[in-house]
mmCIF file of the N, C-alpha and C atoms, coordinates in Angstrom:
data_MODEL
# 
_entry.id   MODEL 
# 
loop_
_atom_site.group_PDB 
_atom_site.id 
_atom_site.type_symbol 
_atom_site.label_atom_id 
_atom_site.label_alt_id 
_atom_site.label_comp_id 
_atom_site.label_asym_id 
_atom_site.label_entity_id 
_atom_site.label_seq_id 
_atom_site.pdbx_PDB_ins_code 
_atom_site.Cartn_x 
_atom_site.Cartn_y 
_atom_site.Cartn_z 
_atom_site.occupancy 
_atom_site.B_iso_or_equiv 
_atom_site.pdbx_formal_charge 
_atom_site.auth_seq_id 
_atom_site.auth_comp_id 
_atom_site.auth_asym_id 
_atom_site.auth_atom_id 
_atom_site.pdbx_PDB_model_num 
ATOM 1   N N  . UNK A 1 1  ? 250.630 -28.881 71.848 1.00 0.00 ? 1  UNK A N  1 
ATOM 2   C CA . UNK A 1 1  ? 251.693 -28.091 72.449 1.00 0.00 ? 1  UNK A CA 1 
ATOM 3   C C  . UNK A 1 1  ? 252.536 -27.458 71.348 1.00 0.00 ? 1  UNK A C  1 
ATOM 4   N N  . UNK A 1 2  ? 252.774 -26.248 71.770 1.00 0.00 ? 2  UNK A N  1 
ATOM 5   C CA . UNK A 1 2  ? 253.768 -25.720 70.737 1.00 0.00 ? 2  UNK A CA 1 
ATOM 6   C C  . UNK A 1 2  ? 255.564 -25.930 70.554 1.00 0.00 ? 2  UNK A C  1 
ATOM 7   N N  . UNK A 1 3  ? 255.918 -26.330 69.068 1.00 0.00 ? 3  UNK A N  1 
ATOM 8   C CA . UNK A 1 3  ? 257.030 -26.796 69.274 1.00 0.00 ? 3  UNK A CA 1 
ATOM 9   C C  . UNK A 1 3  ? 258.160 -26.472 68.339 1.00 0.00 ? 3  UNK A C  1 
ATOM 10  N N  . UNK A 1 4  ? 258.672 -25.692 68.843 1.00 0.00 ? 4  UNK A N  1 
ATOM 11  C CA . UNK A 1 4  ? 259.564 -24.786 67.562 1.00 0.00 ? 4  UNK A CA 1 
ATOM 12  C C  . UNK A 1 4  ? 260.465 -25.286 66.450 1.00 0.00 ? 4  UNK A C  1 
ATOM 13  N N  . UNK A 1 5  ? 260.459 -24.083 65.594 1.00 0.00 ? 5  UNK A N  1 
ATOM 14  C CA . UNK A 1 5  ? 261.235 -24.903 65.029 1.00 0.00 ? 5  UNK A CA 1 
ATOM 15  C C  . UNK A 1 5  ? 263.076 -24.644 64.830 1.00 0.00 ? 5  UNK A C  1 
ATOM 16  N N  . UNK A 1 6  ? 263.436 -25.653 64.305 1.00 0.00 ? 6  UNK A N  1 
ATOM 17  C CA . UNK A 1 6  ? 264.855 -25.535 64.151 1.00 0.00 ? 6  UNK A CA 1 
ATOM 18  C C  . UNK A 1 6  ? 265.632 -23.732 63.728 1.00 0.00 ? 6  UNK A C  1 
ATOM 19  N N  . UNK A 1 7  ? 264.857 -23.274 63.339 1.00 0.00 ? 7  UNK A N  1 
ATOM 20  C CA . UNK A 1 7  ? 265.225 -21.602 63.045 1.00 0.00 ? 7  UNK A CA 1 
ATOM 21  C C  . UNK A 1 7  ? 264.915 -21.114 64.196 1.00 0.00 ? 7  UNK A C  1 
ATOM 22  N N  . UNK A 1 8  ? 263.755 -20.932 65.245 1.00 0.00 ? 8  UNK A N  1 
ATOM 23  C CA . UNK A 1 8  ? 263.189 -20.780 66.075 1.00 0.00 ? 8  UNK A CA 1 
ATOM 24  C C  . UNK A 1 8  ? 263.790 -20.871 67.290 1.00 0.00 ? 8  UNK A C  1 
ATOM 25  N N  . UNK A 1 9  ? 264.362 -22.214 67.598 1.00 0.00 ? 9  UNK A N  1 
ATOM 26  C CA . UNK A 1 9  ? 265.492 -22.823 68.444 1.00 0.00 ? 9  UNK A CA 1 
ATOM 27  C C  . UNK A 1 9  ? 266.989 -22.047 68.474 1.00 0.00 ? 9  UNK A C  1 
ATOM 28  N N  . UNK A 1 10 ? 267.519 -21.576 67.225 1.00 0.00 ? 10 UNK A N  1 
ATOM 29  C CA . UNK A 1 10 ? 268.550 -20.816 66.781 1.00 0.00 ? 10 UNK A CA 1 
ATOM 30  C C  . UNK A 1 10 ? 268.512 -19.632 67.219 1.00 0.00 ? 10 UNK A C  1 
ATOM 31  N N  . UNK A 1 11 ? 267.648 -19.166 66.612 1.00 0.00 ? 11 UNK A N  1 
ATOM 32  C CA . UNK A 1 11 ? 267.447 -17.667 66.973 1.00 0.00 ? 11 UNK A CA 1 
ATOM 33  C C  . UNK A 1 11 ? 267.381 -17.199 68.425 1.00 0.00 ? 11 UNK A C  1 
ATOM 34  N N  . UNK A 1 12 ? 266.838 -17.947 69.299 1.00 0.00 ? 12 UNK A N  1 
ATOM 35  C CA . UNK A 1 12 ? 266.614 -18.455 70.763 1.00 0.00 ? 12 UNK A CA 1 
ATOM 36  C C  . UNK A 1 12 ? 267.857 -18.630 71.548 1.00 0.00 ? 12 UNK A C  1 
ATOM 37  N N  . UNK A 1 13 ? 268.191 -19.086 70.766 1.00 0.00 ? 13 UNK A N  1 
ATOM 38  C CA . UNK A 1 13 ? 270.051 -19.451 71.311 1.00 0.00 ? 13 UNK A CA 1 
ATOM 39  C C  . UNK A 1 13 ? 270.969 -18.518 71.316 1.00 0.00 ? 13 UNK A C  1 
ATOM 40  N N  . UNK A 1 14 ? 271.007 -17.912 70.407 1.00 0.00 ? 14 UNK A N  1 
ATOM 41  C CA . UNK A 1 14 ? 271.344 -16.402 69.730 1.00 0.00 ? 14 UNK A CA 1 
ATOM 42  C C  . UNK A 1 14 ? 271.364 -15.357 70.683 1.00 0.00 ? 14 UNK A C  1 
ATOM 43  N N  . UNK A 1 15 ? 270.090 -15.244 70.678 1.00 0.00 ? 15 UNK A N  1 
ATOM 44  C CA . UNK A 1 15 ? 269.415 -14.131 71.937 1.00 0.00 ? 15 UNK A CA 1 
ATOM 45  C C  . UNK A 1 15 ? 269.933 -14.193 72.841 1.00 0.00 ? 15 UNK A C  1 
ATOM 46  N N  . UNK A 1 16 ? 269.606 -15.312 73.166 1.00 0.00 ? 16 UNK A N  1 
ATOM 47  C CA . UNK A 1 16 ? 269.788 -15.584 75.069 1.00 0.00 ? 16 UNK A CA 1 
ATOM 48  C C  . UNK A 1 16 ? 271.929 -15.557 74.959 1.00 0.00 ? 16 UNK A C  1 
ATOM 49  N N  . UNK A 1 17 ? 272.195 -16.110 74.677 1.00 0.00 ? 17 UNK A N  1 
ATOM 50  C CA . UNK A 1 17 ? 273.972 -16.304 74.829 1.00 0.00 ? 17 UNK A CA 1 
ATOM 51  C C  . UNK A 1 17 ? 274.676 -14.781 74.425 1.00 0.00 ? 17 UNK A C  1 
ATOM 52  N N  . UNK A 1 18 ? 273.702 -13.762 73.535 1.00 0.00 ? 18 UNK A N  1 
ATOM 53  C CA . UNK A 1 18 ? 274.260 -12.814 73.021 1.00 0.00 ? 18 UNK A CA 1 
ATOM 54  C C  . UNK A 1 18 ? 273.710 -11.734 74.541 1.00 0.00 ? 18 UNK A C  1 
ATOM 55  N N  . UNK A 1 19 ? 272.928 -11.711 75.314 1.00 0.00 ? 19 UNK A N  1 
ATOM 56  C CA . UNK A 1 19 ? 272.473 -10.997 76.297 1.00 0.00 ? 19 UNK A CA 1 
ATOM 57  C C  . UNK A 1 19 ? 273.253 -11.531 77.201 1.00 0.00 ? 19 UNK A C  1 
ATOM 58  N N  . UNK A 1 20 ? 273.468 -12.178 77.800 1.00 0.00 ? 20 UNK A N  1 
ATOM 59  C CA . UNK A 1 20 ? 274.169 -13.122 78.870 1.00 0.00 ? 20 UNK A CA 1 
ATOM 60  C C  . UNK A 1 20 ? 275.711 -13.042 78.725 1.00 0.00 ? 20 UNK A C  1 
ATOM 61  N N  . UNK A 1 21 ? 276.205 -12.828 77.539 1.00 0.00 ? 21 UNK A N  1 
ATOM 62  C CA . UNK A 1 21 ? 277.774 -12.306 76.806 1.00 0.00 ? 21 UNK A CA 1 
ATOM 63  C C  . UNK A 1 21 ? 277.716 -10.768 77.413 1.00 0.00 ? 21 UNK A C  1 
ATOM 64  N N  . UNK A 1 22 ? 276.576 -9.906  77.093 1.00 0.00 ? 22 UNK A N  1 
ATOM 65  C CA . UNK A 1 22 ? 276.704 -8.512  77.527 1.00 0.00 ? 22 UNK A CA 1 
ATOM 66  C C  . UNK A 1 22 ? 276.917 -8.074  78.641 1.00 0.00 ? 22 UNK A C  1 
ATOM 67  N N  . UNK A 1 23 ? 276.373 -9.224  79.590 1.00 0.00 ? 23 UNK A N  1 
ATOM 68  C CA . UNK A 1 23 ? 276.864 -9.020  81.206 1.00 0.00 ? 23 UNK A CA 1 
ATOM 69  C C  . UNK A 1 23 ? 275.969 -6.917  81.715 1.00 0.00 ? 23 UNK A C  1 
ATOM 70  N N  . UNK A 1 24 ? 274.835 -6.730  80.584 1.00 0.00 ? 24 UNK A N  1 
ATOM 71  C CA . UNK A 1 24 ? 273.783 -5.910  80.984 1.00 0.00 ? 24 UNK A CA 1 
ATOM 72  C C  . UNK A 1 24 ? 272.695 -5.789  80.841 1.00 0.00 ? 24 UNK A C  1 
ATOM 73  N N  . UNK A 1 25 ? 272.059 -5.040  80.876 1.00 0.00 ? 25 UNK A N  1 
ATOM 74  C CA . UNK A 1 25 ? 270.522 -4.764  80.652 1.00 0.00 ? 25 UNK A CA 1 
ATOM 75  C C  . UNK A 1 25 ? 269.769 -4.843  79.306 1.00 0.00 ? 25 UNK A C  1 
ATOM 76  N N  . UNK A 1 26 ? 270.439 -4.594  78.328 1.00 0.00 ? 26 UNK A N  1 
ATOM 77  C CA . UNK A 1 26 ? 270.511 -4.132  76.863 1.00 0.00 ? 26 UNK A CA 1 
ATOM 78  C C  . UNK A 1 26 ? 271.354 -4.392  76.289 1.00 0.00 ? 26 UNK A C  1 
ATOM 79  N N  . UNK A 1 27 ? 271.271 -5.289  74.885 1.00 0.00 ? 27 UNK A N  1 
ATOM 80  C CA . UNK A 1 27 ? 271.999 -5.417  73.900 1.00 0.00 ? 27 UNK A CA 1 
ATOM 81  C C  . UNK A 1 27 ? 271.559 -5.631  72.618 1.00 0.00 ? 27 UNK A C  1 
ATOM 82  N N  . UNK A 1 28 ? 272.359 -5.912  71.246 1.00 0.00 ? 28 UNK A N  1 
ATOM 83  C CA . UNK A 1 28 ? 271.583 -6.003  70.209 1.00 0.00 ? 28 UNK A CA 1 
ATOM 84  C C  . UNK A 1 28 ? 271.892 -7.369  69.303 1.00 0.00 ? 28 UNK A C  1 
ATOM 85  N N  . UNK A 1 29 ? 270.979 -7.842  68.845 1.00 0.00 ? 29 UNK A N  1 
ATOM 86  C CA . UNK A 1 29 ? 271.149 -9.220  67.891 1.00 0.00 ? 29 UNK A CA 1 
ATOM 87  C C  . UNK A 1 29 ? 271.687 -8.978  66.593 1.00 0.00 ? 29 UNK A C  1 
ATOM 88  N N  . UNK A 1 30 ? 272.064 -9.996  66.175 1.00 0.00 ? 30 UNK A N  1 
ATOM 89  C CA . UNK A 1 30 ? 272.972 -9.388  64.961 1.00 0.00 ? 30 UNK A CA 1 
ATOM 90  C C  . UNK A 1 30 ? 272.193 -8.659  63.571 1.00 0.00 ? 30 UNK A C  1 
ATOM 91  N N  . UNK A 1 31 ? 271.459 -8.061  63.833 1.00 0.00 ? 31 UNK A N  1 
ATOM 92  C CA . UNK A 1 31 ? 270.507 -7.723  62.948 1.00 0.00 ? 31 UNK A CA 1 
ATOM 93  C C  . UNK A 1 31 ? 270.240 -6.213  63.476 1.00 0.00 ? 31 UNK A C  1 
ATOM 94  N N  . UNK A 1 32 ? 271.063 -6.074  64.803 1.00 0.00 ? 32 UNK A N  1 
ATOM 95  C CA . UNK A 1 32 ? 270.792 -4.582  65.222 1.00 0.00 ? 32 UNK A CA 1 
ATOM 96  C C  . UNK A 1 32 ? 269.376 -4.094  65.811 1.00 0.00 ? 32 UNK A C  1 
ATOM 97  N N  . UNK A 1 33 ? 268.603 -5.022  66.481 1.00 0.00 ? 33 UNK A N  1 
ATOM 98  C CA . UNK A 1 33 ? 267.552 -4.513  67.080 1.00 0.00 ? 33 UNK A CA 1 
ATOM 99  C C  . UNK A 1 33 ? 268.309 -5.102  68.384 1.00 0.00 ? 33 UNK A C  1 
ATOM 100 N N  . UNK A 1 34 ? 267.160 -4.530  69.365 1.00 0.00 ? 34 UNK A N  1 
ATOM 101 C CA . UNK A 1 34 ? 267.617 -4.383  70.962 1.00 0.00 ? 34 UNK A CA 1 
ATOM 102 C C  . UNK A 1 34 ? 267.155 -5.564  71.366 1.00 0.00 ? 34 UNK A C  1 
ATOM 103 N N  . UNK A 1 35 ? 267.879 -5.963  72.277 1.00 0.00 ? 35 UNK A N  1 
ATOM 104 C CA . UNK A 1 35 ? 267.642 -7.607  73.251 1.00 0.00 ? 35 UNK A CA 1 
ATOM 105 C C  . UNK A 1 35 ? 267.541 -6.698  74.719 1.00 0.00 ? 35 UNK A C  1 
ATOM 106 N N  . UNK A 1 36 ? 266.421 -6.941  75.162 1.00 0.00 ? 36 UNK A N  1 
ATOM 107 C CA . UNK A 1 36 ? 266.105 -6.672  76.552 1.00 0.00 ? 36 UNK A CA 1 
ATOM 108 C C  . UNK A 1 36 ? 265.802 -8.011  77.686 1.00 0.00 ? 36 UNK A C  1 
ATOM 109 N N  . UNK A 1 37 ? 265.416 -7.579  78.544 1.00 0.00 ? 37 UNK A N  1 
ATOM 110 C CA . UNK A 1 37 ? 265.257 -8.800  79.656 1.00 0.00 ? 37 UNK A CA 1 
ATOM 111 C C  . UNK A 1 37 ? 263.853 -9.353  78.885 1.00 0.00 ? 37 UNK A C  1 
ATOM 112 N N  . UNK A 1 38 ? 262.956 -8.398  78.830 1.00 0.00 ? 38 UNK A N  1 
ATOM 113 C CA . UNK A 1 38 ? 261.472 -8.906  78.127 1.00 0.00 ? 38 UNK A CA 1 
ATOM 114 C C  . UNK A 1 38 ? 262.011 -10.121 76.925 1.00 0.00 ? 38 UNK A C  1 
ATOM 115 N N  . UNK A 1 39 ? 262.602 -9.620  75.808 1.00 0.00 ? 39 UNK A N  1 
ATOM 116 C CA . UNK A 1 39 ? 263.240 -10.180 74.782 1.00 0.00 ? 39 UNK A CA 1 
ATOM 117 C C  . UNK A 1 39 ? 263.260 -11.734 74.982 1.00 0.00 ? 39 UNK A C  1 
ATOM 118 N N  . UNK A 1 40 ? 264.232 -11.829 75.786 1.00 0.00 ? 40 UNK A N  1 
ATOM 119 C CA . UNK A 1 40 ? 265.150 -12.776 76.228 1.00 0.00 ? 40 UNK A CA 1 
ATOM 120 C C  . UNK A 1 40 ? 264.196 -13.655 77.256 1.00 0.00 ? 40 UNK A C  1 
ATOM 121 N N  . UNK A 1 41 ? 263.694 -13.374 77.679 1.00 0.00 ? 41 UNK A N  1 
ATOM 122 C CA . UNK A 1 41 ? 262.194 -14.001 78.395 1.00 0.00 ? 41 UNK A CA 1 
ATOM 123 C C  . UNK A 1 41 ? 261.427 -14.744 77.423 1.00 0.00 ? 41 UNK A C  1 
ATOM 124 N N  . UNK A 1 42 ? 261.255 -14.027 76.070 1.00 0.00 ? 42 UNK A N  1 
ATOM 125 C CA . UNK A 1 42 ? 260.338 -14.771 75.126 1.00 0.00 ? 42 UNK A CA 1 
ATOM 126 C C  . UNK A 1 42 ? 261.020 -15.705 74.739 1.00 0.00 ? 42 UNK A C  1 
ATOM 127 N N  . UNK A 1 43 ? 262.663 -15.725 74.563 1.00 0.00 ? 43 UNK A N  1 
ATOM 128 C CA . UNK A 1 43 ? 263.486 -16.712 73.466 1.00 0.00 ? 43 UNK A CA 1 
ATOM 129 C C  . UNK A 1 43 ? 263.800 -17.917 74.967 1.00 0.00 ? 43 UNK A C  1 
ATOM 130 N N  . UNK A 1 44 ? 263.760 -17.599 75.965 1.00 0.00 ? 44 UNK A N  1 
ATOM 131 C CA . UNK A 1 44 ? 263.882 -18.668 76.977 1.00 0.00 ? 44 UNK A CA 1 
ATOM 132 C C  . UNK A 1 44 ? 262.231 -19.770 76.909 1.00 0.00 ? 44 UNK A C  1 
ATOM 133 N N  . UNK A 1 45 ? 261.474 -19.169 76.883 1.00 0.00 ? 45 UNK A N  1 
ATOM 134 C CA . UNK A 1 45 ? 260.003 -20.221 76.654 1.00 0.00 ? 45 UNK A CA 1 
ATOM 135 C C  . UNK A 1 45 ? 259.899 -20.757 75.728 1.00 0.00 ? 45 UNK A C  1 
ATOM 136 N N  . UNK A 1 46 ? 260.610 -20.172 74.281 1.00 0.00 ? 46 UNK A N  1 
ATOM 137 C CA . UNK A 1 46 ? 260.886 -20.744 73.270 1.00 0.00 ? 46 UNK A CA 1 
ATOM 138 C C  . UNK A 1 46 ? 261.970 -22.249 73.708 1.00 0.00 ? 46 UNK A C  1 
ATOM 139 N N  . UNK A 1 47 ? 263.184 -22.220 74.004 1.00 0.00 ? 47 UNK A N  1 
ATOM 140 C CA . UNK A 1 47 ? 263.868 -22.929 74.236 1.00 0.00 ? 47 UNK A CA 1 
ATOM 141 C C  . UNK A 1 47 ? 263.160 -24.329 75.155 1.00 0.00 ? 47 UNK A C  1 
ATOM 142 N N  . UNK A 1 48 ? 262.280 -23.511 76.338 1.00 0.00 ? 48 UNK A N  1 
ATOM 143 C CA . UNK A 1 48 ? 261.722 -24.359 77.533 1.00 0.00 ? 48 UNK A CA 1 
ATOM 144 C C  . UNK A 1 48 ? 261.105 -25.647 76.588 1.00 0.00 ? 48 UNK A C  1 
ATOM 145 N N  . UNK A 1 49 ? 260.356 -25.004 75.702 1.00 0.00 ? 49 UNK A N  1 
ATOM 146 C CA . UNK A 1 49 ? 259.258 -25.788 74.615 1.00 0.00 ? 49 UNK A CA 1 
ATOM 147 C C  . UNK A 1 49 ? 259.815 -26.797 73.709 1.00 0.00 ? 49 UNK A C  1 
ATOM 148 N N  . UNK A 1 50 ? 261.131 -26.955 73.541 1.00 0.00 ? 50 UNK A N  1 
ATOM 149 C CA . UNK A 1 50 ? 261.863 -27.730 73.138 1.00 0.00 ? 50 UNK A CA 1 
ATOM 150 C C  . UNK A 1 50 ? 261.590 -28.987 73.912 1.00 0.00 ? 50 UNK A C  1 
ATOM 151 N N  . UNK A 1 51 ? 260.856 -30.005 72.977 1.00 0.00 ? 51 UNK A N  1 
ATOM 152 C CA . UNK A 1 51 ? 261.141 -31.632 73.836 1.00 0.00 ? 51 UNK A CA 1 
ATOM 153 C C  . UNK A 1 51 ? 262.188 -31.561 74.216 1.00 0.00 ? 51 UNK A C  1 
ATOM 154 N N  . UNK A 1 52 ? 262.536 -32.570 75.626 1.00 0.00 ? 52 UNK A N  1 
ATOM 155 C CA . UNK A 1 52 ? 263.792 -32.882 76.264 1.00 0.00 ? 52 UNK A CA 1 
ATOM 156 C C  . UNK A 1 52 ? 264.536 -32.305 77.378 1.00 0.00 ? 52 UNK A C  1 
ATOM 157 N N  . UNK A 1 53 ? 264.277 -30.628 77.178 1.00 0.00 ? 53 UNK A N  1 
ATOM 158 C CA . UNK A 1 53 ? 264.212 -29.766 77.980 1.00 0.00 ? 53 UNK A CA 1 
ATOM 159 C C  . UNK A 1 53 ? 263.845 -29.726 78.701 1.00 0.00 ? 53 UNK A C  1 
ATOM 160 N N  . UNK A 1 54 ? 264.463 -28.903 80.059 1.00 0.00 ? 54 UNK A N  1 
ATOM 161 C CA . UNK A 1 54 ? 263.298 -28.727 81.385 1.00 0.00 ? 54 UNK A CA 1 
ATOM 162 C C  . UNK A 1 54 ? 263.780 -27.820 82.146 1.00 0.00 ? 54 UNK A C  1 
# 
């Protein structure tokens, strides 16, 4: 099973709280690329994959 790592987990966290702060469709990570729903979909399965989680 795949199991991320501690940067991985971060970055994930990042995403998702920085889209969910925007209260829209589109926003950007601190690095200035775009966070979309797709985006934020990938960094949530990331998170899911975290032992402990569910």
């Amino acid at each position: 099973m795949f199991t991320p790592s501690a940067a991985e987990i971060e970055r994930a966290r990042s995403l998702v709280e920085r889209f969910e702060r925007a209260g829209s469709g589109v926003t950007r990570d601190v690095s200035g690329r775009m966070i979309d729903e797709a985006v934020v979909r990938g960094a949530r399965r990331v998170l899911a994959a975290v032992p402990g989680r569910g």
